[in-house]
PDB file as gemmi writes it, atoms N, CA and C in Angstrom:
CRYST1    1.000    1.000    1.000  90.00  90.00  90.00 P 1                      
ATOM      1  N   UNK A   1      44.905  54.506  27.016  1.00  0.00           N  
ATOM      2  CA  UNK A   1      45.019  53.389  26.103  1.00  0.00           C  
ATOM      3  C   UNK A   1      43.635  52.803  25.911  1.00  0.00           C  
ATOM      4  N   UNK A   2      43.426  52.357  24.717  1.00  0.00           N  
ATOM      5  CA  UNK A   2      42.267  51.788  24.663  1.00  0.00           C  
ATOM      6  C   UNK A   2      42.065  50.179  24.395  1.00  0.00           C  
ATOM      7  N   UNK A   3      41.343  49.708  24.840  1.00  0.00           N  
ATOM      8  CA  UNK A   3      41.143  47.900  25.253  1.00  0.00           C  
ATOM      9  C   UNK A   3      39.383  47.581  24.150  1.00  0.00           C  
ATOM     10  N   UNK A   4      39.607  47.468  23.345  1.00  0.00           N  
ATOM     11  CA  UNK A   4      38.557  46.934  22.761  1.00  0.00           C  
ATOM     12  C   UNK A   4      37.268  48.409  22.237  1.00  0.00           C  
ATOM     13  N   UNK A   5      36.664  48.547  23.292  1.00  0.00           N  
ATOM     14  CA  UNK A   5      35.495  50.131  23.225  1.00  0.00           C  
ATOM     15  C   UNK A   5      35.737  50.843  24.326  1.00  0.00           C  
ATOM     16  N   UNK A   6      36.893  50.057  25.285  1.00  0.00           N  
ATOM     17  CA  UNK A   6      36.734  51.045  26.662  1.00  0.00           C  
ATOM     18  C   UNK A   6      38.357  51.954  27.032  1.00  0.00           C  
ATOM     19  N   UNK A   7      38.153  52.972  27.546  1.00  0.00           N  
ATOM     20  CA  UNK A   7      39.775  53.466  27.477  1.00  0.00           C  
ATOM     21  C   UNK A   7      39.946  53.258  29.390  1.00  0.00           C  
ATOM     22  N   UNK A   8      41.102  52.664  29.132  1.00  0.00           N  
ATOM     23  CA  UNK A   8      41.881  52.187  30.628  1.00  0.00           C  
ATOM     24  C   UNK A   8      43.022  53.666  31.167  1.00  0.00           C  
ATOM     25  N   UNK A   9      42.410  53.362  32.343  1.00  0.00           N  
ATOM     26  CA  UNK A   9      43.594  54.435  33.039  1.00  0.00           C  
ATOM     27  C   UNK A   9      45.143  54.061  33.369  1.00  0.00           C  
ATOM     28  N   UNK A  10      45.960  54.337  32.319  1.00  0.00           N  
ATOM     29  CA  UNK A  10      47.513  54.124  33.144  1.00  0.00           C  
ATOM     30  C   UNK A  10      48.391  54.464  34.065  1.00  0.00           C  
ATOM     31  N   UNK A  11      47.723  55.919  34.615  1.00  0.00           N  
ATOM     32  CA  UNK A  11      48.462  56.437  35.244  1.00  0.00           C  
ATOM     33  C   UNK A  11      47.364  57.718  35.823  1.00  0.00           C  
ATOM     34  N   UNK A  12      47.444  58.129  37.179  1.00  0.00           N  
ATOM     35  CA  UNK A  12      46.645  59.190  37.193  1.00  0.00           C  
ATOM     36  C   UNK A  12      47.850  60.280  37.798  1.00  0.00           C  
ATOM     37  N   UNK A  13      47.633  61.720  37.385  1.00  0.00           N  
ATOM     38  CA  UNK A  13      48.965  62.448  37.777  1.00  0.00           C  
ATOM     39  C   UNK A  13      48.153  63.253  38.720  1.00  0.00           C  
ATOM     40  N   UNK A  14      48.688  63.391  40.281  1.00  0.00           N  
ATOM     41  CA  UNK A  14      47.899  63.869  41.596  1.00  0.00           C  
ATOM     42  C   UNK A  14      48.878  65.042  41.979  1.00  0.00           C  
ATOM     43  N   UNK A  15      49.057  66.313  42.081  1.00  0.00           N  
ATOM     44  CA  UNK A  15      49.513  67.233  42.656  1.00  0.00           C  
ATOM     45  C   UNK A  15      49.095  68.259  42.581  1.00  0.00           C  
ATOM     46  N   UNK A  16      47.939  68.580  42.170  1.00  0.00           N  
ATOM     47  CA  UNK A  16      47.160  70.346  42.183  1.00  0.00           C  
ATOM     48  C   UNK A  16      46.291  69.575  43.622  1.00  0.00           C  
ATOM     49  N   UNK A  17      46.204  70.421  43.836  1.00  0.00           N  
ATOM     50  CA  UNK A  17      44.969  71.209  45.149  1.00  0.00           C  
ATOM     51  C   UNK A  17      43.784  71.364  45.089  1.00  0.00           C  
ATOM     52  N   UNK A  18      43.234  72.184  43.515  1.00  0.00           N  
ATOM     53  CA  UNK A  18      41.903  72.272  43.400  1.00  0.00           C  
ATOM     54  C   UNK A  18      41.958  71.898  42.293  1.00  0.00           C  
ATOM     55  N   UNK A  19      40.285  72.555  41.865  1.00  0.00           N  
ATOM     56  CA  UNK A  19      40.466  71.988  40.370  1.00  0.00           C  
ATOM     57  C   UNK A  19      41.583  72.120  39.197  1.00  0.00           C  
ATOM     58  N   UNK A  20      41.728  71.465  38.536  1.00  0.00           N  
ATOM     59  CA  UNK A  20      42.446  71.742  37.171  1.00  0.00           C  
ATOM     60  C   UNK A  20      42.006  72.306  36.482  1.00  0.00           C  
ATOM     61  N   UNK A  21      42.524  72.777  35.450  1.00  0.00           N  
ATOM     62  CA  UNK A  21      41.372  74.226  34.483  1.00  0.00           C  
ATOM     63  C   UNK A  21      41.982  73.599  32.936  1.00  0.00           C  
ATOM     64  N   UNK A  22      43.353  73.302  33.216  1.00  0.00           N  
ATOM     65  CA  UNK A  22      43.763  73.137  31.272  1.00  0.00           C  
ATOM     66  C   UNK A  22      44.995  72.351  31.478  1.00  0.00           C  
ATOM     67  N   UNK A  23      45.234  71.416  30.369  1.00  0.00           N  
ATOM     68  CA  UNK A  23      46.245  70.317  30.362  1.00  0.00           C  
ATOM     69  C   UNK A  23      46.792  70.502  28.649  1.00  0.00           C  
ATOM     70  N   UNK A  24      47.835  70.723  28.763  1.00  0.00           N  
ATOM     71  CA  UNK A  24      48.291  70.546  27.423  1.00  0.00           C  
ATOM     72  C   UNK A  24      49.510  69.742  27.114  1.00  0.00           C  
ATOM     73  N   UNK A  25      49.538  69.016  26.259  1.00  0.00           N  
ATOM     74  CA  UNK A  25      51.099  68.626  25.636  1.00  0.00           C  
ATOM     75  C   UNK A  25      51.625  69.226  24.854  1.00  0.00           C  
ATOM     76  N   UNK A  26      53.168  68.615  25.025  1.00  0.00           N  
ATOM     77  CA  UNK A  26      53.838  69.329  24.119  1.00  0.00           C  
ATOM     78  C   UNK A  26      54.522  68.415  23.153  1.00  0.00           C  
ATOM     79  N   UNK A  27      55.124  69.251  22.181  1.00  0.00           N  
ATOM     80  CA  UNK A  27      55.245  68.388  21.075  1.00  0.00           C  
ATOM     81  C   UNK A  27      57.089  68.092  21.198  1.00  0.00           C  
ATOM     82  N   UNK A  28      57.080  66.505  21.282  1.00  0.00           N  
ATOM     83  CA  UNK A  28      57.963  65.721  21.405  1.00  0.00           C  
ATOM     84  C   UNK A  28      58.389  64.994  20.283  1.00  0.00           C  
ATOM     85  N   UNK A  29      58.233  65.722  18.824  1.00  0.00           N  
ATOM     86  CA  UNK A  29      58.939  64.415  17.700  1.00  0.00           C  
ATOM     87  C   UNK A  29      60.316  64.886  17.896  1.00  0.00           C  
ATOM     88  N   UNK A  30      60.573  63.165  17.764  1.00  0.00           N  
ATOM     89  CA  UNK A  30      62.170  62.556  17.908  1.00  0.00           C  
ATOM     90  C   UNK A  30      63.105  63.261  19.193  1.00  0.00           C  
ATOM     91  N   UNK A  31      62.219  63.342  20.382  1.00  0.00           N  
ATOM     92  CA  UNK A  31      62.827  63.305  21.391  1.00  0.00           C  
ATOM     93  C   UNK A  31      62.284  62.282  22.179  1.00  0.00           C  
ATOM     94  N   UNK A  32      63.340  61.652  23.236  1.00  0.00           N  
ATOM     95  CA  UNK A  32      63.393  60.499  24.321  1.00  0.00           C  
ATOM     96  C   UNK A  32      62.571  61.035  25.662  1.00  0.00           C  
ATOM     97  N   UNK A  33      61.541  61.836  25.643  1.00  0.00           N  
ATOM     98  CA  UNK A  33      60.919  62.315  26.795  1.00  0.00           C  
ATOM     99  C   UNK A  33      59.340  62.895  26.056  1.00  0.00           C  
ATOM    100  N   UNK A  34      58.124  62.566  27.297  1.00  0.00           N  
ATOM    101  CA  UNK A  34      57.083  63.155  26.810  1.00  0.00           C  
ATOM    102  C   UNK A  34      57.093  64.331  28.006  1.00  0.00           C  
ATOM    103  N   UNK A  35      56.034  65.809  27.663  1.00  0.00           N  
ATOM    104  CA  UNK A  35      56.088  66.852  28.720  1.00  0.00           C  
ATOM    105  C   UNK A  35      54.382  66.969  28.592  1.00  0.00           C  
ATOM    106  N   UNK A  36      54.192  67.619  29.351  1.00  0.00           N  
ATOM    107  CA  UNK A  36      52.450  68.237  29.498  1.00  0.00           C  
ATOM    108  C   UNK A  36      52.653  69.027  30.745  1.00  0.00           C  
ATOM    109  N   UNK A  37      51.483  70.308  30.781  1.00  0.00           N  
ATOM    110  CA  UNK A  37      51.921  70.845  31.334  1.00  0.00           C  
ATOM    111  C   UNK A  37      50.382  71.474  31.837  1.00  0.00           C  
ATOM    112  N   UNK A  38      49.950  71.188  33.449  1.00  0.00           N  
ATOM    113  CA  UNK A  38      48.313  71.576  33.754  1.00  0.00           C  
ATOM    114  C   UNK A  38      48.917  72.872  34.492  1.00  0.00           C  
ATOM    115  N   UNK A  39      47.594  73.370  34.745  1.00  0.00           N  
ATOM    116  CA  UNK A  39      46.835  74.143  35.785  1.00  0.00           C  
ATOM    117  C   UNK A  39      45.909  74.720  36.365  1.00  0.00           C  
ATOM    118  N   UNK A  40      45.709  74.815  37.432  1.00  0.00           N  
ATOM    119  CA  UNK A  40      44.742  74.602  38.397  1.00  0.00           C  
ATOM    120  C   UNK A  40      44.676  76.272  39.018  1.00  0.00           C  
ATOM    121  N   UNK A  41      43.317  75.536  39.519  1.00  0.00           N  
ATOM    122  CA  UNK A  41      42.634  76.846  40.838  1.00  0.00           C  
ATOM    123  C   UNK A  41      43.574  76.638  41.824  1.00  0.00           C  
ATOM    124  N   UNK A  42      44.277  76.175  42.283  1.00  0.00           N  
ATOM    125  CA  UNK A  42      45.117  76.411  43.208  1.00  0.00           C  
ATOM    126  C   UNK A  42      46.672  77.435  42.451  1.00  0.00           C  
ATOM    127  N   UNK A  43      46.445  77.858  41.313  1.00  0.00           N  
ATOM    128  CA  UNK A  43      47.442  79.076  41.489  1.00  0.00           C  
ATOM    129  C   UNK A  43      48.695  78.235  40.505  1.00  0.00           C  
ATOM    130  N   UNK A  44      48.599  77.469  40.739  1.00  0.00           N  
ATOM    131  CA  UNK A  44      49.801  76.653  39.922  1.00  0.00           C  
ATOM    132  C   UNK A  44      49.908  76.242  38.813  1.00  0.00           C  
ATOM    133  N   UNK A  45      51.048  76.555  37.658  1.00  0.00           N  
ATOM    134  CA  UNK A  45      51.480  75.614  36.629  1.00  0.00           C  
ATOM    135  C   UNK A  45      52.629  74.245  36.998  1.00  0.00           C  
ATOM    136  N   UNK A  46      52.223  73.175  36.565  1.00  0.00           N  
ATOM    137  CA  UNK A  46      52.742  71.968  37.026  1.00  0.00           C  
ATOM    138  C   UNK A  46      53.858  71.808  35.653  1.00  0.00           C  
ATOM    139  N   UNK A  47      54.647  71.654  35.500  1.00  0.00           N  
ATOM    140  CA  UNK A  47      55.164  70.627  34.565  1.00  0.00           C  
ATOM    141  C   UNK A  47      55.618  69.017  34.901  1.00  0.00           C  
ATOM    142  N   UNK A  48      54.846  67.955  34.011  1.00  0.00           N  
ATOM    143  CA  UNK A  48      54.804  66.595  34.291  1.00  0.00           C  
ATOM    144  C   UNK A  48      56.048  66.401  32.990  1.00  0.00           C  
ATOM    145  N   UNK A  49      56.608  65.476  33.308  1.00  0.00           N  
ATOM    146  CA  UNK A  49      57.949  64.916  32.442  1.00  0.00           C  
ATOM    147  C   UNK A  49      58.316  63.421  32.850  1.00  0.00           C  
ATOM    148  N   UNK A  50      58.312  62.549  31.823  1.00  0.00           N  
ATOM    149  CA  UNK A  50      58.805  61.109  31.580  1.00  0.00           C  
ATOM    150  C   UNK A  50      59.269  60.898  30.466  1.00  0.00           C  
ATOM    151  N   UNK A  51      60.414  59.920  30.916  1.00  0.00           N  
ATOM    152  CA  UNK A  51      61.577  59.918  30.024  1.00  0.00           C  
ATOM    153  C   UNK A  51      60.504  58.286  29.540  1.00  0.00           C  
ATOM    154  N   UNK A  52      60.757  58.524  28.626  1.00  0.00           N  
ATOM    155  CA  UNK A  52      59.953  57.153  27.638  1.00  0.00           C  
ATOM    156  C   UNK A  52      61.261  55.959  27.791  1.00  0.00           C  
ATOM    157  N   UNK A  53      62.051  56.692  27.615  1.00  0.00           N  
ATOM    158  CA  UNK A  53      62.952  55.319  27.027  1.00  0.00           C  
ATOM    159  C   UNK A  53      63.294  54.671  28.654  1.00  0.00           C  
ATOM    160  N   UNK A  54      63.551  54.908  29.425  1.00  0.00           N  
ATOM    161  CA  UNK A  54      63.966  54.486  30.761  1.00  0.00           C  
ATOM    162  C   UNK A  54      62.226  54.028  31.171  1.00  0.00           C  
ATOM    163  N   UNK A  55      61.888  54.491  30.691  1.00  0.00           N  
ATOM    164  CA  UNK A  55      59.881  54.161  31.166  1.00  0.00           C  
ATOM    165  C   UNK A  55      59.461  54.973  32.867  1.00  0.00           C  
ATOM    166  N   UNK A  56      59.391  54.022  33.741  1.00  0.00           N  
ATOM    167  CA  UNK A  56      58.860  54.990  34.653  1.00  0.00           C  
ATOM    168  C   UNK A  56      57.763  56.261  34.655  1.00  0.00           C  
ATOM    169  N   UNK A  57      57.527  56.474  35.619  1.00  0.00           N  
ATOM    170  CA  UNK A  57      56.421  57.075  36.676  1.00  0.00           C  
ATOM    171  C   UNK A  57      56.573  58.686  35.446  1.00  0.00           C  
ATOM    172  N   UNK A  58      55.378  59.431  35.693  1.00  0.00           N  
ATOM    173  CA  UNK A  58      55.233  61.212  35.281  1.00  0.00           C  
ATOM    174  C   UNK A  58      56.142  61.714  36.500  1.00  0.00           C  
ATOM    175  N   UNK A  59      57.211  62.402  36.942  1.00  0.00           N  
ATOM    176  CA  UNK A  59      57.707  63.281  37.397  1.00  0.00           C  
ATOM    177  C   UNK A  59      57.189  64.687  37.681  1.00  0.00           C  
ATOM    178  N   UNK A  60      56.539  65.493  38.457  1.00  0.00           N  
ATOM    179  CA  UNK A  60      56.233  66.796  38.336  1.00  0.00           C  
ATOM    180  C   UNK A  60      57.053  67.675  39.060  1.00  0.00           C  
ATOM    181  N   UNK A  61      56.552  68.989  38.361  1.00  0.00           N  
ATOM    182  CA  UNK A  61      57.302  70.284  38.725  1.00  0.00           C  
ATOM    183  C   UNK A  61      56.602  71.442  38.922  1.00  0.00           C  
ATOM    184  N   UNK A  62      56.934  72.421  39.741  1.00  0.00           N  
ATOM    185  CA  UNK A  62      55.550  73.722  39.815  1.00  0.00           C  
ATOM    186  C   UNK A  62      56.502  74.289  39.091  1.00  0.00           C  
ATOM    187  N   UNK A  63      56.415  74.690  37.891  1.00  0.00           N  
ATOM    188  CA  UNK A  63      56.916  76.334  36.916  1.00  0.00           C  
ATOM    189  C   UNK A  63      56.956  77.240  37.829  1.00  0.00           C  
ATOM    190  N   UNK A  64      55.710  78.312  38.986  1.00  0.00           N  
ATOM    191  CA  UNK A  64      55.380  78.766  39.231  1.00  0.00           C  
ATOM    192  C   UNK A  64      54.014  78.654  40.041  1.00  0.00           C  
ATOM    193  N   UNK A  65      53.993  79.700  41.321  1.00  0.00           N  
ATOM    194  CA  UNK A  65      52.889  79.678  41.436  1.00  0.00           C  
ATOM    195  C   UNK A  65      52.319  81.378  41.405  1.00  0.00           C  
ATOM    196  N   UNK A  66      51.438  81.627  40.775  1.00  0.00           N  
ATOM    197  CA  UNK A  66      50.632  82.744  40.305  1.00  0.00           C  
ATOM    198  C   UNK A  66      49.999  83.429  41.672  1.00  0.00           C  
ATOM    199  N   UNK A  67      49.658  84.187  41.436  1.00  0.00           N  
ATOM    200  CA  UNK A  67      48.339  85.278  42.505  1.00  0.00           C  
ATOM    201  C   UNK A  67      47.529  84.886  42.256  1.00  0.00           C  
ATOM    202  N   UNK A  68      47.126  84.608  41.099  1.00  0.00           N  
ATOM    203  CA  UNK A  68      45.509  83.865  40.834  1.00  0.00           C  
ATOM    204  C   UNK A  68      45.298  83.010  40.302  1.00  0.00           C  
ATOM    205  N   UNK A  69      43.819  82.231  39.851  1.00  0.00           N  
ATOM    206  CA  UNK A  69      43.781  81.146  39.486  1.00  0.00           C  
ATOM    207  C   UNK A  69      44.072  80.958  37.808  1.00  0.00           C  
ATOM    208  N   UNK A  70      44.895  79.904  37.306  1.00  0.00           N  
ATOM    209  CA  UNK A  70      45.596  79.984  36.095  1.00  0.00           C  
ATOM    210  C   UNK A  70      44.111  79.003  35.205  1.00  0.00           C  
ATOM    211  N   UNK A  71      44.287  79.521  34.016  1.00  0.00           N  
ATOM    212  CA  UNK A  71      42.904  78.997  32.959  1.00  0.00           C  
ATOM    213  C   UNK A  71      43.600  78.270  32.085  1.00  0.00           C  
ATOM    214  N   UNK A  72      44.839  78.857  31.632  1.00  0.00           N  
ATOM    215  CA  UNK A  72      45.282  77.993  30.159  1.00  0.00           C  
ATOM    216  C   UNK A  72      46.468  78.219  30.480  1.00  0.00           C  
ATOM    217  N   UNK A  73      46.859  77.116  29.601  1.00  0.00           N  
ATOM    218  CA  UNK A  73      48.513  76.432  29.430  1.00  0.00           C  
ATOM    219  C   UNK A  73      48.478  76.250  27.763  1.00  0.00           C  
ATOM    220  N   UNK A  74      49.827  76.924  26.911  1.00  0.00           N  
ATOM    221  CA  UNK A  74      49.471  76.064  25.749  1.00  0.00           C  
ATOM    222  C   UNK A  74      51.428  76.189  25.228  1.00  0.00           C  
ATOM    223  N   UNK A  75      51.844  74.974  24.204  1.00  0.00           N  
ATOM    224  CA  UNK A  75      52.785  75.195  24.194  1.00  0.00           C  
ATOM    225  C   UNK A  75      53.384  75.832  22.546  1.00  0.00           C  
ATOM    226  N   UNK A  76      54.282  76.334  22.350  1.00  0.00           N  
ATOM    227  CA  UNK A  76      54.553  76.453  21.267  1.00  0.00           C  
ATOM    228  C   UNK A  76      54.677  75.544  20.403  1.00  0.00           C  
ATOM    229  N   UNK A  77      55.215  75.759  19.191  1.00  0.00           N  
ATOM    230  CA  UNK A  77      54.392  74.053  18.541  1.00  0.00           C  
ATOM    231  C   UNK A  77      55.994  73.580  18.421  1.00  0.00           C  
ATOM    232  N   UNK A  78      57.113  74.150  18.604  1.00  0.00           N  
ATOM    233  CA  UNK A  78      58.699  73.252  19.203  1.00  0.00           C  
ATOM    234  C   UNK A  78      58.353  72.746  20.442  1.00  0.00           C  
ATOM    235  N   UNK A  79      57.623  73.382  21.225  1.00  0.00           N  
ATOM    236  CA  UNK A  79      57.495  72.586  22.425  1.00  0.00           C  
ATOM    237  C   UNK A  79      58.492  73.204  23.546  1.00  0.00           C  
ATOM    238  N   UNK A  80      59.176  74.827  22.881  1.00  0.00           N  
ATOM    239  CA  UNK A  80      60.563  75.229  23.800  1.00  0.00           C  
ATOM    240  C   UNK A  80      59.678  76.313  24.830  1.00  0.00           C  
ATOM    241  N   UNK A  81      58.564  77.042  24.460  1.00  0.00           N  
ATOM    242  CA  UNK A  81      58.050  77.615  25.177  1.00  0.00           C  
ATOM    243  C   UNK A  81      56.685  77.549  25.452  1.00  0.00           C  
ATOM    244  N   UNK A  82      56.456  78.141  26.751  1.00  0.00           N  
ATOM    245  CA  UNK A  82      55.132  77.463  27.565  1.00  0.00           C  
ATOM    246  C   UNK A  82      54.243  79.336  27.853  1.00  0.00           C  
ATOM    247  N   UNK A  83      53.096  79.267  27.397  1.00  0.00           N  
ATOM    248  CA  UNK A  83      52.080  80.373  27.211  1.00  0.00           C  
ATOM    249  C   UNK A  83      51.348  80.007  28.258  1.00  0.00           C  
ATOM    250  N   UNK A  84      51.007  81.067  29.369  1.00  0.00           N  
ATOM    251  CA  UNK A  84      50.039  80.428  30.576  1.00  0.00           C  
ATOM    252  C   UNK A  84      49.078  81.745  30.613  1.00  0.00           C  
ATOM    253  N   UNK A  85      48.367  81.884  30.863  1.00  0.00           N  
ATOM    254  CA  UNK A  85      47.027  82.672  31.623  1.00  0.00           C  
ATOM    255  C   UNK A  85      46.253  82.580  32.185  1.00  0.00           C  
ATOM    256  N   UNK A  86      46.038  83.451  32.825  1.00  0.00           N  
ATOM    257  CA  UNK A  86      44.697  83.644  34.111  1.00  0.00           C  
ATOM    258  C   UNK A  86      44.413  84.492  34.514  1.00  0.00           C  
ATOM    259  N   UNK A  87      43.296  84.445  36.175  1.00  0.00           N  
ATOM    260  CA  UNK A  87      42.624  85.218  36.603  1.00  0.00           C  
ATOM    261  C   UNK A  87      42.980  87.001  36.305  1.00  0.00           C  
ATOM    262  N   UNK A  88      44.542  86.888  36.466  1.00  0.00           N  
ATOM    263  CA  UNK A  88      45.041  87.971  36.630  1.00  0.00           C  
ATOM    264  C   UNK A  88      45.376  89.338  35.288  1.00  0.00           C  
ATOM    265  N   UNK A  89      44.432  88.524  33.833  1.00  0.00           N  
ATOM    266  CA  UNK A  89      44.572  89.278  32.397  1.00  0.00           C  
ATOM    267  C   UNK A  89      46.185  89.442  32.181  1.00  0.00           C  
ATOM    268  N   UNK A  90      46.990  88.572  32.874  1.00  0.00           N  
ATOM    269  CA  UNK A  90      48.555  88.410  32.327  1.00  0.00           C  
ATOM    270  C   UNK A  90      48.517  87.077  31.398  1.00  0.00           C  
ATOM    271  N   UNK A  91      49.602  87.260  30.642  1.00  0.00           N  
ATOM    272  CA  UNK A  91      49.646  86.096  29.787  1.00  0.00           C  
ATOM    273  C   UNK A  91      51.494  86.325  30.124  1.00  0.00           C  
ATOM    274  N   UNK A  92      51.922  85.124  30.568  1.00  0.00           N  
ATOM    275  CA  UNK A  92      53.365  85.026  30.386  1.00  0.00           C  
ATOM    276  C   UNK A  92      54.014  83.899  29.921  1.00  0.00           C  
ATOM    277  N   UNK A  93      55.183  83.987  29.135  1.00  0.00           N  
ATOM    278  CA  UNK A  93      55.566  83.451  28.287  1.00  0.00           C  
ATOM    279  C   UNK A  93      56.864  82.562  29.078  1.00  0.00           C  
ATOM    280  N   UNK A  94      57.062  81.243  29.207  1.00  0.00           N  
ATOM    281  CA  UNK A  94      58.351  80.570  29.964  1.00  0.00           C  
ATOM    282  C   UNK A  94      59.231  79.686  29.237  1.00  0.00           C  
ATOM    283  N   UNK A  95      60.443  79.723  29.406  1.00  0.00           N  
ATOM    284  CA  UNK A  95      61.292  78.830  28.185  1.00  0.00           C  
ATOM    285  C   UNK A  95      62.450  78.295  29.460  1.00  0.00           C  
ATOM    286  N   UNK A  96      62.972  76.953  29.049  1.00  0.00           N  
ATOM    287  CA  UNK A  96      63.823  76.179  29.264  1.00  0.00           C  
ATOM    288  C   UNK A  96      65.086  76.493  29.138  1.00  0.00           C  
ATOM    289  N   UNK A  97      65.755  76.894  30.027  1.00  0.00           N  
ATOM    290  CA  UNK A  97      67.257  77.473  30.153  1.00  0.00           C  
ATOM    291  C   UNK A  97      68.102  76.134  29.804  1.00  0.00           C  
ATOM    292  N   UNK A  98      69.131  76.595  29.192  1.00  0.00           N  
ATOM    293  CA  UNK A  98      70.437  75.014  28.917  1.00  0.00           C  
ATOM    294  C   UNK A  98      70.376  74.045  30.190  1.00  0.00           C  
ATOM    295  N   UNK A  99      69.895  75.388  31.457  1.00  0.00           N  
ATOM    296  CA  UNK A  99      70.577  74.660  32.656  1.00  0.00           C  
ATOM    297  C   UNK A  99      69.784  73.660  33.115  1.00  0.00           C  
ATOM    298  N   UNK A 100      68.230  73.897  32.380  1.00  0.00           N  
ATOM    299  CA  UNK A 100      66.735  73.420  32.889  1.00  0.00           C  
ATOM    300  C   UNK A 100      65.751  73.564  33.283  1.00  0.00           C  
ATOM    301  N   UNK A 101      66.685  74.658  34.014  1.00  0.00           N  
ATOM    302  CA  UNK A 101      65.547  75.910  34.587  1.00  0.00           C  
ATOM    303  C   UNK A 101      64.430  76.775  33.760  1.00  0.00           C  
ATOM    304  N   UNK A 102      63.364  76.816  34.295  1.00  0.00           N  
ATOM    305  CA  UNK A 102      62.300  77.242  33.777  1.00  0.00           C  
ATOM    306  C   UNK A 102      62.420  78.896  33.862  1.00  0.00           C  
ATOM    307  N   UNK A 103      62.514  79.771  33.120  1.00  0.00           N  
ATOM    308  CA  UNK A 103      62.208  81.225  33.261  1.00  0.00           C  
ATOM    309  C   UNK A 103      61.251  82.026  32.438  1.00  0.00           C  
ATOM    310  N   UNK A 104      60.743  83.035  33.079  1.00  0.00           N  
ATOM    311  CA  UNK A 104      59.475  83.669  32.621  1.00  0.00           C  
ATOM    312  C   UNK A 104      60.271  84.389  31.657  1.00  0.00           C  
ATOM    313  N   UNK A 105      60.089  84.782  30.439  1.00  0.00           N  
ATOM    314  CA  UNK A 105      60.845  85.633  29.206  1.00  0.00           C  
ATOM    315  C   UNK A 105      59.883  86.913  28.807  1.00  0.00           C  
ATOM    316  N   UNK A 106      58.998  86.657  28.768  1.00  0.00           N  
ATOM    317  CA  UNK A 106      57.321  87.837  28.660  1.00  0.00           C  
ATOM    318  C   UNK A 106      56.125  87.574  29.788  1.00  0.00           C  
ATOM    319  N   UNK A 107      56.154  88.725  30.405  1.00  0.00           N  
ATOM    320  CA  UNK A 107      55.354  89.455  30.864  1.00  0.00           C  
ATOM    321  C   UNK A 107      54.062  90.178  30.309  1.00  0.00           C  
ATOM    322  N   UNK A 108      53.063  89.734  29.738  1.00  0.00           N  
ATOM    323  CA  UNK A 108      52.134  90.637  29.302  1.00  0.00           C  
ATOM    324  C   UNK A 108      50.746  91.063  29.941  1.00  0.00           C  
ATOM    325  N   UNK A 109      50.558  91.901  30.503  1.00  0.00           N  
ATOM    326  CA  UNK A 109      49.348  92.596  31.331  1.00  0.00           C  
ATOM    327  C   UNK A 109      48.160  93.233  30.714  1.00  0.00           C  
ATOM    328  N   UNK A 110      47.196  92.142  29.838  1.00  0.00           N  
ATOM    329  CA  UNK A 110      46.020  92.892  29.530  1.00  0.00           C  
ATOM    330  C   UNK A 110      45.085  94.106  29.978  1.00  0.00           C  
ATOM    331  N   UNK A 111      45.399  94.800  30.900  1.00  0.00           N  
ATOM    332  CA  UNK A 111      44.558  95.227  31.512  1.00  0.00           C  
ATOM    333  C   UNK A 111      45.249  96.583  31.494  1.00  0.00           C  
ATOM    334  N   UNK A 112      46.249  96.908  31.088  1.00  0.00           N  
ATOM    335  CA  UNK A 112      47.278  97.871  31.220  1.00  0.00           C  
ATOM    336  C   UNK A 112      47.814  98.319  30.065  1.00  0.00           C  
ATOM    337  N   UNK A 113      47.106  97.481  28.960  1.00  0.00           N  
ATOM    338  CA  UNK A 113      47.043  97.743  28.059  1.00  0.00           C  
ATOM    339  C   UNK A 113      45.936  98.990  27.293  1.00  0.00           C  
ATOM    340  N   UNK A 114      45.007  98.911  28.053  1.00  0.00           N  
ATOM    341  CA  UNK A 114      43.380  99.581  27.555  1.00  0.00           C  
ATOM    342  C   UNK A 114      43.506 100.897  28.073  1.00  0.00           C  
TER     343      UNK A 114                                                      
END                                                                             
């Protein structure tokens, strides 16, 4: 948020290990919840989730944790599926089951490709 020329911290979200590498949001028109979704040198995709309308705290979640260190997070532009990559030249693709559950749907292995 910003206060005049200076931007104020509202909230800081603490659960990776090492560094963070990429933070993305996702796109929330005309839904009652915001999502974003980091990851870090510690191997992990996080998903953060707050329900706007009830207000309260970011909530997090590990998607997964990888073999190696993850570089990018990005979401589809519904916001239903989550694109991750890293160390490992995989790019995999994760979507939101009815139930909530997070599942990997694509598998793709750059390297196995060539």
């Amino acid at each position: 948020r910003e206060d005049s020329d200076n931007w104020i911290c509202e909230e800081k979200l603490e659960a990776h290990t090492d560094w963070v590498r990429d933070v993305a949001w996702a796109p929330s028109i005309g839904l009652p919840r915001s999502r974003l979704a980091s990851c870090s040198q510690d191997c992990k995709v996080i998903l953060w989730t707050k329900d706007e309308v009830a207000g309260g705290s970011w909530t997090p979640q590990v998607l997964h944790t990888f073999n190696d260190v993850i570089w990018h997070v990005s979401w589809s532009i519904t916001g239903d599926i989550l694109a991750v990559s890293g160390g490992d030249n995989k790019v995999t693709l994760w979507k939101e089951s009815p139930e909530g559950k997070w599942i990997c749907v694509s598998d793709i292995d750059k390297s196995q490709q060539q």
